[in-house]
LOVEX-715016 format. One record per residue (C-alpha): residue number from 1; residue in three letters; chain; x, y, z. Coordinates in steps of 0.001 Angstrom, whole numbers. Layout:
<rs>
   nr  rest  kette     east    north       up
  NUM   ALA      A        X        Y        Z
...
</rs>
This chain:
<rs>
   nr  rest  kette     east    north       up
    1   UNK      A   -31554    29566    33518
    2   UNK      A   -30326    28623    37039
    3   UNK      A   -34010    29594    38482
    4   UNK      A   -35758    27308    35620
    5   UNK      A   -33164    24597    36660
    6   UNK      A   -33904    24551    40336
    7   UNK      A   -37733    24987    39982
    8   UNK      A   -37547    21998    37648
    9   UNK      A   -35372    20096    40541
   10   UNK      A   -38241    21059    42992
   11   UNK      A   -40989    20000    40623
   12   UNK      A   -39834    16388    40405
   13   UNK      A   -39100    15940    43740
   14   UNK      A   -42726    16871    45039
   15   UNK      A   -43955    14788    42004
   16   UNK      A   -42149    12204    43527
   17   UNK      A   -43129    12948    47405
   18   UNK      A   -47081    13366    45807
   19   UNK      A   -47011    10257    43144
   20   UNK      A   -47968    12819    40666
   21   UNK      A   -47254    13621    37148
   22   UNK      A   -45186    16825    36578
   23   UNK      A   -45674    18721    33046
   24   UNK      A   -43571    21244    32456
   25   UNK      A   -45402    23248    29211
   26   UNK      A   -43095    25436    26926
   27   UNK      A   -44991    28362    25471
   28   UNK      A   -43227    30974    23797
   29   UNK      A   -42407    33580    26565
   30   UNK      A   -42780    31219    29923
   31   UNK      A   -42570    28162    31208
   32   UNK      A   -45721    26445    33324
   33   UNK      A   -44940    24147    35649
   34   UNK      A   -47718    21776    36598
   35   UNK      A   -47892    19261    39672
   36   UNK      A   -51693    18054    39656
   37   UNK      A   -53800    20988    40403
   38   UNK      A   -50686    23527    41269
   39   UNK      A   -49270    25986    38025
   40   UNK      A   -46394    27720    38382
   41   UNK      A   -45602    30275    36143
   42   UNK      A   -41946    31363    34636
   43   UNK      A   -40858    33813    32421
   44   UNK      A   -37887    33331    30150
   45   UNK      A   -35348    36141    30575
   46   UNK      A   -36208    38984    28190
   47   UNK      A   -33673    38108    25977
   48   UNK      A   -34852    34708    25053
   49   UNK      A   -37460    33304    22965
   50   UNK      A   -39295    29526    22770
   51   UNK      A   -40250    28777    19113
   52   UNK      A   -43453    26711    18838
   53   UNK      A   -44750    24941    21922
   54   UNK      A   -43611    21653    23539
   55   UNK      A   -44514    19582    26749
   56   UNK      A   -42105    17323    28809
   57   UNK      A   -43547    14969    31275
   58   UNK      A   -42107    13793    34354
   59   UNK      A   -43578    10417    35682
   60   UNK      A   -43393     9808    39767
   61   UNK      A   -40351     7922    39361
   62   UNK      A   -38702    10759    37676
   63   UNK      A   -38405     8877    34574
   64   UNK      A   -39441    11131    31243
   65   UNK      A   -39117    10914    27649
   66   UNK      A   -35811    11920    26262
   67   UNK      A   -36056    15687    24609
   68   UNK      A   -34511    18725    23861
   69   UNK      A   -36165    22083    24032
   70   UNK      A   -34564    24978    22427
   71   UNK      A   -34535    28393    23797
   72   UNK      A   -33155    31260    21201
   73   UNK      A   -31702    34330    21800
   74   UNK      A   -32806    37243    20349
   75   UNK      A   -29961    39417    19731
   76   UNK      A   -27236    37064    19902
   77   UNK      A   -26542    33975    17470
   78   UNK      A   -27004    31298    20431
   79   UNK      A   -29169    29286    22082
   80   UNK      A   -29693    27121    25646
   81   UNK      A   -30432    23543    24961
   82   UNK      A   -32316    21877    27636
   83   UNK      A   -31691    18109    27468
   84   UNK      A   -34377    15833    29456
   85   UNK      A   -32961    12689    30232
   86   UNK      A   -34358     9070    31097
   87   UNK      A   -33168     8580    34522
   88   UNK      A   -34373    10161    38425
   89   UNK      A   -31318    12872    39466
   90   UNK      A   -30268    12977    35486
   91   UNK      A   -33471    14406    34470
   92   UNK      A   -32351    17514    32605
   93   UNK      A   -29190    19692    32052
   94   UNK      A   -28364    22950    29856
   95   UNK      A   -26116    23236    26724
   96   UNK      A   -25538    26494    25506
   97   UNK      A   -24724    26506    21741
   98   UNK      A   -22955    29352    20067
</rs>
């Protein structure tokens, strides 16, 4: 979760520095960050799972559109909750829900 976080903090800043979009796709297994033509690729840890698919968009300004995405475990009863926020430096953080 700490490598999703900080690849997510990079993302928006060079969306920033490039006046570009950022969209960070949730697929089932991965993550795929995209800043304009650029994908980045990351897997969830083995243990976790992404039910249904969801996009979150990050405008230049770092603004996006409050959501949550849930990631579930699957052998334990819990989950990570990753909350986007409205604001630039507030854009996301991580609940973990037992």
């Amino acid at each position: 979760m700490q490598n999703l976080t900080s690849k997510l903090d990079k993302a928006a800043m060079q969306g920033k520095e490039h006046h570009q979009i950022v969209r960070a796709f949730f697929g089932k297994e991965n993550v795929q960050i995209l800043i304009g033509r650029k994908t980045e690729k990351l897997e969830y840890p083995p243990t976790l799972i992404k039910y249904g698919a969801e996009s979150v968009y990050i405008s230049p300004s770092g603004v996006t559109r409050p959501t949550t995405i849930t990631l579930v475990s699957k052998k334990a009863h819990y989950s990570y909750n990753l909350i986007f926020e409205l604001s630039f430096g507030g854009v996301y953080r991580v609940a973990k829900q037992e």
